[in-house]
C-alpha positions in Angstrom: 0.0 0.0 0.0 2.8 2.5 0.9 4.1 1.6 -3.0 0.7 2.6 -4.1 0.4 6.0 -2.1 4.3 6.8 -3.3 3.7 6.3 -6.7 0.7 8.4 -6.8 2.5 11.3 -5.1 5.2 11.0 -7.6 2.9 11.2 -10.3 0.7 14.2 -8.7 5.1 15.6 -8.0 5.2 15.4 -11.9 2.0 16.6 -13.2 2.4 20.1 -10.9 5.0 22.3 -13.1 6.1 25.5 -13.2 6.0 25.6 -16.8 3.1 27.0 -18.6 4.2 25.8 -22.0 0.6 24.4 -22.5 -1.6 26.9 -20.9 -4.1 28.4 -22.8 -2.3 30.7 -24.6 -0.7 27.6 -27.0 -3.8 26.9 -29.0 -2.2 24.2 -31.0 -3.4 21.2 -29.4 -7.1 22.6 -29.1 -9.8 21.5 -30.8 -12.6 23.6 -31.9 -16.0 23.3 -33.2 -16.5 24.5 -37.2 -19.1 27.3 -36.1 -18.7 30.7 -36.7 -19.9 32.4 -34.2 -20.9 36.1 -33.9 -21.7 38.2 -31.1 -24.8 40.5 -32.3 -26.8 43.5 -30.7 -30.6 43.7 -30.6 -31.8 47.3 -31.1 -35.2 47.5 -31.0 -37.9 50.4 -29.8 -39.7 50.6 -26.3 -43.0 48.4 -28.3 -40.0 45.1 -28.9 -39.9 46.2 -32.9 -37.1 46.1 -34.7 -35.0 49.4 -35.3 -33.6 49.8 -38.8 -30.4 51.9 -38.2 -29.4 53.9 -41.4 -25.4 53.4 -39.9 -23.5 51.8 -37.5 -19.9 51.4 -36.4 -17.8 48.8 -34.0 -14.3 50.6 -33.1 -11.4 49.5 -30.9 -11.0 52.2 -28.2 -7.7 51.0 -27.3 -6.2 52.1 -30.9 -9.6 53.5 -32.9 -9.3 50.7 -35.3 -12.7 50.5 -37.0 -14.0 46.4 -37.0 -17.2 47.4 -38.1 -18.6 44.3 -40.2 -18.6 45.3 -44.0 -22.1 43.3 -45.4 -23.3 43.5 -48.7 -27.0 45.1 -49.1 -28.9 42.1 -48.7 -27.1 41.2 -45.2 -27.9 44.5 -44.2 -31.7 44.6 -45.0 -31.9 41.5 -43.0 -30.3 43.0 -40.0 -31.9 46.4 -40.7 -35.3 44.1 -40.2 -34.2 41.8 -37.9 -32.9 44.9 -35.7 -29.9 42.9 -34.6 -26.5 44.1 -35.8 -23.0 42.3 -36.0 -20.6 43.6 -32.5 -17.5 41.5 -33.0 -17.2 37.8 -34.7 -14.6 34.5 -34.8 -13.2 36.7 -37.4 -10.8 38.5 -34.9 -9.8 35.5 -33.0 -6.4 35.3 -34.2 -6.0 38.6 -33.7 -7.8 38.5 -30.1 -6.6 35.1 -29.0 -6.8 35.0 -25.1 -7.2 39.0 -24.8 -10.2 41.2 -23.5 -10.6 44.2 -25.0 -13.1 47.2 -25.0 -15.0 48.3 -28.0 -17.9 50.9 -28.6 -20.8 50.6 -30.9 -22.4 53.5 -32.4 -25.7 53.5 -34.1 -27.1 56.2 -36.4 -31.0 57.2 -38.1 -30.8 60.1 -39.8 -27.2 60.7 -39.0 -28.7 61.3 -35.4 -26.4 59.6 -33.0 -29.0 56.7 -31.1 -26.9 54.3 -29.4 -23.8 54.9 -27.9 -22.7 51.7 -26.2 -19.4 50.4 -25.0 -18.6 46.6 -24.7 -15.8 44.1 -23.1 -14.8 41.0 -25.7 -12.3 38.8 -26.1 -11.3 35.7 -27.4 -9.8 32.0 -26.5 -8.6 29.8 -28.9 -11.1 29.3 -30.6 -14.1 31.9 -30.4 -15.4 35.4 -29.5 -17.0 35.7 -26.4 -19.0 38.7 -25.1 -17.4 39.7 -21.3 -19.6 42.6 -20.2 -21.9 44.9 -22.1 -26.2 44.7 -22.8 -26.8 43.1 -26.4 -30.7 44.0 -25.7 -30.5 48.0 -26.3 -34.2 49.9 -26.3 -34.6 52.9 -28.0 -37.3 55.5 -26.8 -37.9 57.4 -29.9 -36.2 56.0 -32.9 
């Protein structure tokens, strides 16, 4: 028995390391699922109906960099009726990988500034994820 107990201490001894050569930030031994996944804001009026937004723009605030999605028209009447609009996707998880960092969505009708609406993302190895910030956003008079 005191084998036993021994050789499971040794091999608890050798599984704790001081190296972080596989922590999360090497990415090369995960596996991830084939979805693209995009994290999306809801703008709708105080009655739950959709808002179509004439503009809007996703920036960076740590270096202005402008990530706003670019969608061809058809995309964009489909979120214009859906009222939910694209915030940050898998597309910047390279860029991202195992980073938070703060970005600000702007929304415009009739170049009148509606939603002004700062958010925390990041990314792991292999998605987006949304850290802090309401996707739901009301508007009182669109």
């Amino acid at each position: 028995m005191k084998l036993f107990v021994g050789f499971i201490l040794v091999l608890l001894a050798l599984n704790c390391s001081d190296n972080d050569s596989d922590d999360a930030s090497n990415c090369s031994d995960v596996f991830c699922t084939e979805e693209f996944r995009t994290i999306t804001v809801s703008v709708k009026d105080e009655d739950g109906v959709a808002v179509a937004l004439d503009n809007f723009k996703v920036v960076v605030l740590s270096n202005g960099e402008d990530i706003t999605l670019n969608a061809s028209s058809s995309e964009y009447e489909w979120m214009a009726k859906n009222g939910s609009y694209p915030l940050f996707s898998d597309k910047y998880v390279t860029k991202y990988r195992n980073k938070e960092i703060e970005i600000n969505f702007q929304a415009y009708v009739d170049d009148k500034l509606l939603v002004d609406s700062d958010y925390i993302v990041g990314a792991d190895c292999c998605h987006v994820t949304l850290v802090e910030g309401e996707t739901d956003i009301v508007i009182a008079n669109p």
